[in-house]
Every structure is written in structure tokens, then in C-alpha cells.
N, C-alpha and C positions, 0 to 999 in steps of 0.2 A: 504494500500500500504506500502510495508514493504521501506521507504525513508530514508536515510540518516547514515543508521546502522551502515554504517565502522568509520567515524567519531564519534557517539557516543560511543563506545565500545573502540576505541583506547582514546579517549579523557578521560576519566576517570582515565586512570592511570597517567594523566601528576603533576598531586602535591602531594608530600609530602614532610615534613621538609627534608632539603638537609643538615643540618647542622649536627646532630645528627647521629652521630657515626661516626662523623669528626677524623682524630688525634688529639690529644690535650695537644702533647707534651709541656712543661711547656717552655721549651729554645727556641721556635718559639718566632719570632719578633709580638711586639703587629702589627705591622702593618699588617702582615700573618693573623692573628685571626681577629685582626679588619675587614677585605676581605671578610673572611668565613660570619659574621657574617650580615656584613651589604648586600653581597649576597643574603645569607637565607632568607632574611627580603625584601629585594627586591622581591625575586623571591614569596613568598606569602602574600604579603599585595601592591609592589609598579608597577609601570611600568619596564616591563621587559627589554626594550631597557635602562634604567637605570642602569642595572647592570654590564655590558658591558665591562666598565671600569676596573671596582674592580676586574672581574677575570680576565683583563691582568695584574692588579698590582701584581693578586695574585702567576699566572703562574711564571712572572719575578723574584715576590721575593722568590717564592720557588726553583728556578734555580739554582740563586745566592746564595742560600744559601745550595742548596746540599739537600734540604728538598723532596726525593720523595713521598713520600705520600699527602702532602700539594700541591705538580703538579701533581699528580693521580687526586685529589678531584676539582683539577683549570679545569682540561679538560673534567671532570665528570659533573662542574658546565657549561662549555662553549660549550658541546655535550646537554644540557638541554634549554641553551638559543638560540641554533642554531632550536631545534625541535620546541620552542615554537614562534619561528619565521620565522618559514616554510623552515626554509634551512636542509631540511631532508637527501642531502648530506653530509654534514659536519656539520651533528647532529653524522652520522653512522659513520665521521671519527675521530672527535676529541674524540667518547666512546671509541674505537681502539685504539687511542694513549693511553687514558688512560689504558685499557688493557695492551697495550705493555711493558709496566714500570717494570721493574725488579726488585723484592724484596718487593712490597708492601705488606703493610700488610694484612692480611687473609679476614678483612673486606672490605678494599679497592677493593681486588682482586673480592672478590664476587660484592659490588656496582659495578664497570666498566661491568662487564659482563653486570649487570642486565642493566643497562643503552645501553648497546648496542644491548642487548635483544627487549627494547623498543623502538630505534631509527628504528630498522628493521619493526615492528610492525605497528607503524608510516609511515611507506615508504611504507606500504600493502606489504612488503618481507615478509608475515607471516611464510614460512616454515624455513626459517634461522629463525626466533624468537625462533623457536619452539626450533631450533636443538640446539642452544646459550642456553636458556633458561636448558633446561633437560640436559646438557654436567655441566651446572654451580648446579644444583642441586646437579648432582654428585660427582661432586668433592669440594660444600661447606664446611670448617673445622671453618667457623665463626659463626654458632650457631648465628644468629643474626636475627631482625624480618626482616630484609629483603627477605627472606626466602616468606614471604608472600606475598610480594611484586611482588617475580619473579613468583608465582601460580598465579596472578592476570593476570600478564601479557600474560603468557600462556595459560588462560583461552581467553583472547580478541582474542589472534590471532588465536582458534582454531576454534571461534566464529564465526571470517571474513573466515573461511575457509568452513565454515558450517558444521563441525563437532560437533556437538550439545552435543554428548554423553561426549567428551570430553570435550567440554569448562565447564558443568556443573561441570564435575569432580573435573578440577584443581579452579574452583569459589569454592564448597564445600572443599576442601584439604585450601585455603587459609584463608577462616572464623575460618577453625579448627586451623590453626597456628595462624593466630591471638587472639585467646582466652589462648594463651599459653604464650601470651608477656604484659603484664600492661605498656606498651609506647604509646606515643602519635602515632606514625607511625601504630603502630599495630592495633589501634583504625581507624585512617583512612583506612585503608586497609580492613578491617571489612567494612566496610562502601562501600567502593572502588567495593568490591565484592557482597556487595547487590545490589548494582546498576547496577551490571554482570546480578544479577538472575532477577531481573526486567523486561531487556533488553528479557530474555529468554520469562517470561510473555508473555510482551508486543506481543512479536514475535506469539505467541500463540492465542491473540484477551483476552488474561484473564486480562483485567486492572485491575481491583477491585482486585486481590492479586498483582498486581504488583504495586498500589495507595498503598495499607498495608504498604509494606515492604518501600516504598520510603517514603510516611510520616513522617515511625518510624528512616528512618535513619534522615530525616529534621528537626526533634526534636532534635536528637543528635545536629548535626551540628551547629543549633543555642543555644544549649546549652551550647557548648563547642569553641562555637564563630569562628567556620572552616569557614570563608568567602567561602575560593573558595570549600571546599566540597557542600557547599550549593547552591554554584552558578552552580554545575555537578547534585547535584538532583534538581533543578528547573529547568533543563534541560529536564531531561527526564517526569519530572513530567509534564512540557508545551506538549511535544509528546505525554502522554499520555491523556490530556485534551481534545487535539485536537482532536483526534481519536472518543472521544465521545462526541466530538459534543459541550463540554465544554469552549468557546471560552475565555469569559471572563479569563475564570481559567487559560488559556490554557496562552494567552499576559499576563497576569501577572506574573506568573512563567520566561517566556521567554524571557519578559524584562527583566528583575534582571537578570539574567543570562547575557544576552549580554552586559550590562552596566559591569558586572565584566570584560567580554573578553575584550571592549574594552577597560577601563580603567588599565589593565595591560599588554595591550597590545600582548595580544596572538589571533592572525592573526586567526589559523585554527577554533577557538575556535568562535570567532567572523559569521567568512566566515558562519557555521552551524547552529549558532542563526537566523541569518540573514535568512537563507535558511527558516529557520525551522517558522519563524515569515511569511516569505510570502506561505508558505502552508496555516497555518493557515487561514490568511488572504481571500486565493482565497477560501478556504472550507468554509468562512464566508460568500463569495459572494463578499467582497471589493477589485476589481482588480484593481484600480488604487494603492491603499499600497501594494500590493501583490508587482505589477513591482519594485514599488520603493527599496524594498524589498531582490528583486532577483535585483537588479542593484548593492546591496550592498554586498551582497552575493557574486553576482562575481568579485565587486572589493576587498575586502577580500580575497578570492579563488587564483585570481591571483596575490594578495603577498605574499602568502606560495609558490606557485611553484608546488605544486601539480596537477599532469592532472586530478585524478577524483573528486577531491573539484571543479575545473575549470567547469569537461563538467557537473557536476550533478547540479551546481550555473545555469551552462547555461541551463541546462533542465528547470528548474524552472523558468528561466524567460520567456524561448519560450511559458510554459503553461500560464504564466500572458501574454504575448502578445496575444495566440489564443485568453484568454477571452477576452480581450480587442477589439476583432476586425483585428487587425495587423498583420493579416494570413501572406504575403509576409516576416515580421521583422522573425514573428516564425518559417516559413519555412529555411530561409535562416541558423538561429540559429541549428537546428536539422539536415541541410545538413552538417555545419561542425563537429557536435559532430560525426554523422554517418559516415563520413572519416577517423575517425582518427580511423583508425587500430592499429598504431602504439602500442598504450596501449591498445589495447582490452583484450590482453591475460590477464591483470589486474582488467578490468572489475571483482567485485561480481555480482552475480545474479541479486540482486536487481537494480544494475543500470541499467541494461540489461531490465528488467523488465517494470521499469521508461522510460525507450527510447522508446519502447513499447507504453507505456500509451499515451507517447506528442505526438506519430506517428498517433494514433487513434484519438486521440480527435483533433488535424488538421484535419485531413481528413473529420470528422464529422462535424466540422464547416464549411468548404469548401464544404459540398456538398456531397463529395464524397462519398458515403455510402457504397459502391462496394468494394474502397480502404482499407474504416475502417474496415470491416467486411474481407476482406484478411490479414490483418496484425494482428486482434483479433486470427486468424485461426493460425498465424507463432506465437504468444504469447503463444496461445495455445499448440502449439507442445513443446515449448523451455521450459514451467515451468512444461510438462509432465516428461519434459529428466528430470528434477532435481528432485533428493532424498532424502528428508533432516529428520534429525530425529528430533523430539519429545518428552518430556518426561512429564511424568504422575504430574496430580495436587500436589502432595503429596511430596514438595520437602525432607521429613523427611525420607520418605520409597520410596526412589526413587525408580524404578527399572531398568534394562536393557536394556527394551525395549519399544518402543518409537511410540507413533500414526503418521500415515504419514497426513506430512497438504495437507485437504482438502478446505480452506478458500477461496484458489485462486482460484478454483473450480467453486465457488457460484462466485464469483467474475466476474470471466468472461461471468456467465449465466446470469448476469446483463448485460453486458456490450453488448451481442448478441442481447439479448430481446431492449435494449434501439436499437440499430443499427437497427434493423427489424419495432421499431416503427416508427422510421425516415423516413425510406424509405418512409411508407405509406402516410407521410405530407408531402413532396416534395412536390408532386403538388401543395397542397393547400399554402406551402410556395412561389410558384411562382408567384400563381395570386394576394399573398399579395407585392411584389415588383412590379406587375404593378402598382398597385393601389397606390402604394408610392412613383410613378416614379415622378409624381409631384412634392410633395413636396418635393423629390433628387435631383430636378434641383432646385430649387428655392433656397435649402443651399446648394449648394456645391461653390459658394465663399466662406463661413463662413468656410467650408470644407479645402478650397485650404489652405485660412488665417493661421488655426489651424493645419495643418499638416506641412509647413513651420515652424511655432513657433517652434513648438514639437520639430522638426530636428534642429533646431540651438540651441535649446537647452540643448539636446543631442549631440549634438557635441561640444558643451562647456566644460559639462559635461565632455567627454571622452578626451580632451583635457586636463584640470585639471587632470583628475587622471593618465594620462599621466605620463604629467608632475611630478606629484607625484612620481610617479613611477620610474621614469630616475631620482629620486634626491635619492631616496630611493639606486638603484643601485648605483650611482655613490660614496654614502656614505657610503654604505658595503665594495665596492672597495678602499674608501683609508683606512677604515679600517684594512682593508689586508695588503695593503703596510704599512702600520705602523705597523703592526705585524711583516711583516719581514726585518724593519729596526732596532726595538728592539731584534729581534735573532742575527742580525748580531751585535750589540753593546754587546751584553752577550758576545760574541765567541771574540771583542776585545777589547783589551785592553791598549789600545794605548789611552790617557787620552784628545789628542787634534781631534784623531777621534770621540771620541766617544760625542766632544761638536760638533762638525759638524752633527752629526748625529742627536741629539737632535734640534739642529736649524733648521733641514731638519723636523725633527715630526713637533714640532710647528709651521710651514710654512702648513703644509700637514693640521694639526687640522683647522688651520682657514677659509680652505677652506673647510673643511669636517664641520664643527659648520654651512657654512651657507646652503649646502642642508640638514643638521638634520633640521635645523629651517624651511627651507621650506616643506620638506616632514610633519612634525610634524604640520604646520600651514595649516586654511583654507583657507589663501591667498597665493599663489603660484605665484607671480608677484611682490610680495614687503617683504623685510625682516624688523624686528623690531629690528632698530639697538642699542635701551638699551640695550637688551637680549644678544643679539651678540656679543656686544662690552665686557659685565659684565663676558660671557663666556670664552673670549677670554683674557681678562685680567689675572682671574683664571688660567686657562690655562698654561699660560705664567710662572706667579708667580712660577708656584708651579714646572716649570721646576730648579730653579733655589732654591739654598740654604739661600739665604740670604733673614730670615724673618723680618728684620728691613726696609724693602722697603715698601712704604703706596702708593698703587695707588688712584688716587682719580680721579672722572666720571664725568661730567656733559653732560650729553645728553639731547638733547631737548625730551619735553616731547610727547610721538608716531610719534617721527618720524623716517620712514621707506623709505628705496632704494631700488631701484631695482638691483636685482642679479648683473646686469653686470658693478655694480659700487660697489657694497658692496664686491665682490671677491676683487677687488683690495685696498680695503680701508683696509680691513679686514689684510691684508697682509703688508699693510705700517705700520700701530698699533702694527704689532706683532715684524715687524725689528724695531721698535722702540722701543720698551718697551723691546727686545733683548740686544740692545745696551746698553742701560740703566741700566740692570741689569749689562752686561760684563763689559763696561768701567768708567758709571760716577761717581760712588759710591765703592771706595776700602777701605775695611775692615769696611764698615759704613752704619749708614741706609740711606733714602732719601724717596723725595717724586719724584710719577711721577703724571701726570695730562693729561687729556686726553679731550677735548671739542668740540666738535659735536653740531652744532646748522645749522640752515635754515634761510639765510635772504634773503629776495626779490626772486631771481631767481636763489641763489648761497647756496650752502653748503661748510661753513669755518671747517675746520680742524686743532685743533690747540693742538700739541703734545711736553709738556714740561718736563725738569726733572731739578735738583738744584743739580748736581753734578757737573763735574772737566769742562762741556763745551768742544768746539772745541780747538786742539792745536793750539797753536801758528804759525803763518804762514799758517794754513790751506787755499788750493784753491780747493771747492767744483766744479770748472770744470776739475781739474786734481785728482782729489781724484778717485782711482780704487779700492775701496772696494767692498766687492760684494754686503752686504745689502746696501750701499749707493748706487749702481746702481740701486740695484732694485726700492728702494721709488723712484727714479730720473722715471723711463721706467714707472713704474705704476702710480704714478700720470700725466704722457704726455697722459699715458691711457683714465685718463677718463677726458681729455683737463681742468688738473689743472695746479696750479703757483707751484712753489717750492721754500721756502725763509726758508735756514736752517741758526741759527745767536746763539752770545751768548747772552744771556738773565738771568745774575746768574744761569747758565747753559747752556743745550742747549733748542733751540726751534724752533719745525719744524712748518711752517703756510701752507697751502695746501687750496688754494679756487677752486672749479671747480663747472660747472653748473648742474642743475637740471634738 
């Protein structure tokens, strides 16, 4: 069954060094470079939600400083972190901006294309890949191995197009420019492109030459210590395992693999392991891991945002529910994938294919033999309609013209002969449910028990990832707003706007630090207010220029609040330690102090600093500032005391219940 192709074929081309053939103009601020660098380094070795940061530092500082090519490479990096985090919108818009920039230089101009070559790629727009892609060849004057980069690319999408003749073409055109470049990129791209012609293998039923070439690239890779090259050919290497029957082989390759996706956090990357682990699984006969599997699959699926990562997640898990039993779960699953017209026109064949398959094999388990054996018939017609070409063993002496697959053929002359043997045990399957009608009455408490469990626990489940998921959005969303409160602070320049405006970011951060904590944590009910607190301090600091200020933490040791106490704590910390910077300490360093403990049934709060203190005459019920309003309204919030006093400074005390 040809499962999961558009994802593997588009996935291959997402890493290589982003840094290299950066500008590297010498008058750029170390902090510009510093950016680039610890970007690069993020984007292949760390988690990618990490990096986030550094290229808004990078964008802002290259603004400010008139540096076009240093904001070509910010929106280049930030069009790459949008793709590997499923926002394949505004993966295609910020390659665009970077496109749009006027003057850059010859290589910038060529990477933006090629990046926005790939973001289309990504979104299955494959004919814009194409048309991006051949317009930027044409008019390349950068001579750079990027060059290889953009044939790979338009080899995948001509791939997902099923133009075979052509995807081989530009796979071949790509290997050959990278043997023309001694750089590390050009080496990955060599690489990048064996694991195109593999995928073509594969496509063909020829493992054993498509095992050759993927082995010989997984020596490279760990030779040369390419993490994530190796975690893309132990990708396909698991697929090919699977296929023949190789299971063992098959989880181990595919573990490693997904442990890279997850632990740098690339979603689609992940969603496909996942998929790819519960085929396995069900081809093994283990249908309880298979669901567990496909559960994961589709919660991956649905934090890229992509519809056919979603309904192909969701095929795979209907198939582990038929095996399971859970015909009504699987039905229900396959009614919604088959509604959604809206994307069909996007549908490849193969999912079409797969939809096919979970329709049959329901209907087989139910019973229905009639059913399976009419939709084997409308299978039958739809993979006649397709024409796909083929090319000859010999990728050395290729030639033109291409054997038509017959595979699906046999395929289905299985699937008839199995349907036609069915039939004939129906009966004899009937009089074995008389005969078991017994003992189906005697467990169906034990029945009623286990399928109650099941459901609340699944609905637990789907509740947590829920939840995840609304902290996820909602943390994308202030990100945004914080984006365009930093635009509006570049365009002015009004010195007391632009501290307002920062006070507004770090107000925004502390609320946005506690859904990263909770989307990022497996508890979704309680935040770890060390982490929080330690975040949020940084944070703070680093808004402000005076590095002779020492904060100092004491948090109890794992203690954790719930959301709707830690938003507002989170936010009295930050106008404190705001204040503190602006007013207590002029021209000087200080300490601030910050103490978080749980006694009895109470949570003390106790917020200090060793600066100038309250003025004289101060009356904290007539005082109309705005942060002192707000600590006042937010701790009523979560029905604390408020006792702000001089203490060789000031010091705020805050008890409220648990």
C-alpha cells in the first residue's frame, strides 16, 4: 500500500545548515551574528520552539540597523520555523516577505525563492513549487550549492504530482550539482536526493536496491554525525522494513527517528513517525499499540494544521479500531474523513487509495461482504483511471520510458479472492455466535465495566490534548501581538512611548510563559512555579539596561498553581520587578528578592527590593498609578491581602488561599 508518500518526500528536504552563506559582513553587531548563529544551532541539534526568540531579536536588530540582508535571512529563518511547526500559512508568507526585500544580495535572493519554493511544497501547492522553483533557476546569478537544493525540491513536488519521469530527472540533475560543491550543504543534498530515489524504489516493490542506497547514505550520516539526516533515512529505512515483513528492523529505525521529531520539536515530522509506527504495529498483529499509535499520530496531525496529515492520522486509526472490534468508533471516523470534500481536490492518489482500503476492511469485519466486494469494484475503476510512470532498474542508463505498475493489480486479486472466501464462512460464522451466545451473556457486565473505563478515559485523554491545544493557540496568538507591538516601537520614537510599550511586552510575556509551560508540560492543571517565576525574572531583566541589579528566588521546592492563580501572580512579579528596575535603584545596582512558599492552607508572597522605598507621605489608597492598580485588582483576584510598606526599601506581602 503505497501510505504516507507526501509526507515523506516533502519531509526530506526540511534540514540543512541555515547559516552558511549567511552575510557576514564584518560591521554587523555581535548580537546580529550571535542570532544567526545560535538559530543554526537550534534549528539542527535543539528544540525548535526555542528558537523563536532569536529571530525576533534578529529581524528587530537588523531593522534598526538598516541591515537588509540580515532581515532577508530573519524571515528566511522565521518562514522555516513557521513550516516546521505546521503553520504552513505563514511558513509561505514570511518566505514572501523575505522575497520582497529590495537589493539583497544575489544569494539571499536565490535562498528566499528557494524557501518559498519549499513552503509551497509543504502546503501540497506543488505546481507553484514547480513554477517558483524553474523561474529561480532561471534567473540564478549566485552560482551557489543551493542550486541543488532547489532540484531536490522540485524533484518532491513533481513526485507528489506523480510525475515520475520528472521527479527522477531533477533527483538525478541534483546529485550531479552536488558532486560539483565540497560543502557540507552539498553533501546533505546528495544525501537528501538518494533518499528521493529510494522513495522511487520503494514505490516500485524493489527494497533490496532501495535498502543499498539508504544504508550507504546511513553510513555517511553517522559518519559525519548528521543527526537529523539520519533520523530522515531511518525513516524511510522503518517503511521499508515494514513492507517486508521486517518488524523488528522496521521499530527500530522508527523509533530513533521519532524521538529526533519529537525532541526538536517538529510536529509534521513527528505526526508521520507516529502514523508510520502504528502500520507497523497493526501489520504485526498488535492492535492495541497500533491505536495508541494512531491516537498520536492524530494529535501531532492536528498541531500542524494540515487537513491531509489530519484525515490520513485519522485513516489509521479507524483501521486500528476495525481491528480492534470498535466497528461503530471506525465507522463514525471514515464518515467524517469521507465528507470532507472541501480538500479532496488535494487528495494524492494514495490517500484516495487508503480510504478505499478502511472502507473495505469495515465492511469485511461487519459482515458485509456485498458492500466490500462493491467498493473493491469502485477501487478498482479509480486506480485503473491513474497513469503513473515507471522507470527501468538501471538508474545509471535510465531511459524514457517507463513500465506501467501492475502491483495494485495483484493486489486487488487478493483482496476479491479473500472477499469471495468470506462469503462462503458466513454461515459457519453464525452458528459459531450461537454457540457463544452463552458465554456473551454471562461477560457482558465485565463488557458494560470495560467499555465505560475505555470512554472516560478517552475522554480524559481528548480533554488534555484539548487543553493543550487552546494553550498552544493562545500562545502563538500573543506571540503575534508582540510582534506587532515591537513594529510599532521601531516606526516610534518617542522614548516614553516606546517604555510603555515594553511594559505592555512584559505584561503580555508573563502571560504567554504560563501557556508555553503548560502546553510544553504533561500536566495541564498545575504550572511549576520555579520555572515560571526563573523565566519570568529573565525576562524582565533583560528588558531593562541596568546589569548591576541581582534578583534573587527562593521558591518552594515543586510547588505548583493552578492557571487561574499563577496568570495573576505571574503578572504582580512582573509590575514588581518593573518598578524596581524604573524607580528604586538610580544610577546603581540592587538586589530584588522574590519568595514563594506554601504554609498550611495559604500561599505567602513576598516581593522585596533595597532601593529609594515609598515616598514620603505616600497613601497607597489614593495612589493612581497604573501598575499599583493593577497588583491592588489582581491580588482581590485570587482573594489575597495587600500590605505594601518600607522595609530598607520597599516590600510587597501578598497571602491568598490554596
Amino acid at each position: 500500500m503505497k501510505k504516507y508518500l507526501f509526507f515523506f518526500l516533502v519531509l526530506a528536504l526540511t534540514f540543512f545548515p541555515f547559516l552558511k552563506g549567511f552575510s557576514q559582513n564584518n560591521q554587523l553587531a555581535k548580537d546580529i551574528e550571535f542570532s544567526k548563529r545560535k538559530i543554526d544551532s537550534i534549528f539542527n541539534t535543539g528544540n525548535i520552539y526555542d528558537s523563536k526568540s532569536f529571530i525576533d531579536k534578529l529581524i528587530n536588530e537588523a531593522k534598526k540597523r538598516n541591515d537588509i540582508n540580515s532581515e532577508c535571512e530573519g524571515y528566511i529563518f522565521l518562514s522555516s520555523y513557521c513550516r516546521m511547526t505546521g503553520d504552513m500559512s505563514n511558513a509561505k508568507k514570511y518566505a514572501g516577505q523575505a522575497t520582497s526585500i529590495e537589493g539583497i544580495s544575489a544569494l539571499n535572493r536565490t535562498k528566499s525563492q528557494l524557501y518559498l519554493s519549499i513552503a509551497y511544497t509543504e502546503s501540497g501547492e506543488y505546481q507553484n513549487a514547480i513554477d517558483i522553483g524553474l523561474k529561480t533557476l532561471k534567473d540564478d546569478k549566485s552560482d551557489s550549492d543551493l542550486i541543488c537544493v532547489l532540484y531536490n525540491n522540485i524533484a518532491a513536488a513533481y513526485f507528489n504530482l506523480e510525475d515520475e519521469e520528472s521527479a527522477l530527472h531533477y533527483y538525478l540533475k541534483s546529485i550531479e550539482e552536488s558532486k560539483k560543491h565540497k560543502t557540507q550543504q552539498a553533501l546533505l543534498m546528495e544525501l537528501n536526493s538518494t533518499q528521493g530515489l529510494s522513495w522511487l524504489y520503494i514505490d516500485r516493490k524493489d527494497y533490496k536496491k532501495a535498502e543499498t542506497y539508504l544504508l550507504s547514505a546511513l553510513n555517511i550520516a553517522i559518519k559525519k554525525n548528521l543527526s537529523t539526516q539520519k533520523a530522515q533515512i531511518d525513516r524511510i529505512l522503518g517503511r521499508v522494513y515494514t513492507d517486508l515483513n521486517n518488524f523488528e528492523k522496521a521499530l527500530y529505525h522508527q523509533t530513533e527517528s521519532l524521538n529526533h521529531a519529537i525532541n526538536t520539536g517538529y510536529n509534521l515530522m513527528a505526526f508521520d513517525l507516529s502514523n508510520q509506527i502504528s502500520w507497523t504495529y497493526l501489520k504485526q498483529g498488535n492492535t492495541s499499540l497500533s491505536r495508541d499509535f494512531s491516537k498520536q499520530a492524530l494529535y501531532y496531525a492536528q498541531l500542524t494544521q494540515d487537513t491531509l496529515a489530519v484525515n490520513s492520522a485519522t485513516m489509521g486509526l479507524a483501521e486500528a479500531e476495525t481491528s480492534l472490534g470498535n466497528l461503530n468508533i471506525a465507522s463514525s471516523l471514515l464518515e467524517n474523513i469521507s465528507n470532507d470534500t472541501i480538500n479532496r481536490e488535494r487528495w494524492p492518489s494514495y490517500l484516495i487509495t487508503q480510504l478505499y482500503d478502511a472502507h473495505i476492511n469495515l465492511a469485511e469485519a461487519q459482515g458485509n461482504y456485498k458492500t466490500s466486494f462493491y467498493i473493491l469494484i469502485k477501487q478498482k475503476k479509480y486506480q485503473d483511471s491513474i497513469k503513473s510512470a515507471r522507470y527501468n532498474n538501471d538508474v545509471v542508463q535510465i531511459e524514457t520510458r517507463y513500465q506501467t505498475e501492475k502491483k495494485e493489480k495483484e493486489n486487488l486479486q487478493l483482496k476479491a479472492e479473500k472477499a469471495a472466501q468470506a462469503e462462503l464462512l458466513a454461515q459457519e460464522s453464525k452458528r459459531k455466535w450461537q454457540l457463544g451466545g452463552g458465554l456473551g451473556t454471562a461477560v457482558v457486565g465485565l463488557g458494560i465495566f470495560a467499555f465505560f473505563y475505555r470512554k472516560t478515559k478517552k475522554q480524559n485523554t481528548v480533554i488534555e490534548n484539548l487543553q493543550k491545544e487552546l494553550h498552544h493557540r493562545v500562545k502563538n496568538n500573543l506571540a503575534i501581538i508582540d510582534s506587532f507591538i515591537q513594529v510599532a516601537k521601531d516606526d516610534i520614537e518617542d522614548p516614553a512611548v516606546d517604555e510603555k510599550l515594553t511594559d505592555l511586552q512584559n505584561r503580555i510575556d508573563s502571560i504567554n510563559q504560563v501557556h508555553y509551560q503548560l502546553y510544553e508540560s504533561k500536566d495541564v492543571t498545575h504550572l511549576d512555579m520555579r520555572e515560571y517565576i526563573n523565566t519570568l525574572s529573565t525576562n524582565v531583566s533583560q528588558a531593562f539596561a541596568n546589569t548591576d541589579v541581582v534578583i534573587e528566588k527562593n521558591i518552594g521546592q515543586g510547588l505548583k498553581i493552578e492557571p487561574d492563580k499563577s496568570f495573576p501572580l505571574g503578572l504582580i512579579i512582573n509590575e514588581f520587578l518593573t518598578n524596581s528596575y524604573k524607580y528604586a535603584f538610580t544610577d546603581r545596582g540592587g538586589k530584588i528578592n522574590i519568595n514563594l512558599k506554601s504554609v498550611d492552607n495559604q500561599y505567602h508572597l513576598t516581593l522585596k527590593d533595597d532601593g529609594a522605598g515609598l515616598p514620603d507621605g505616600f497613601d497607597l489608597k489614593k495612589d493612581t498609578s497604573f501598575g499599583m492598580r493593577i497588583m491592588k485588582l489582581l491580588s482581590q483576584q485570587i482573594n489575597g491581602t495587600f500590605e505594601l510598606a518600607n522595609n530598607n526599601g520597599l516590600q510587597l506581602d501578598i497571602q491568598f488561599p490554596r
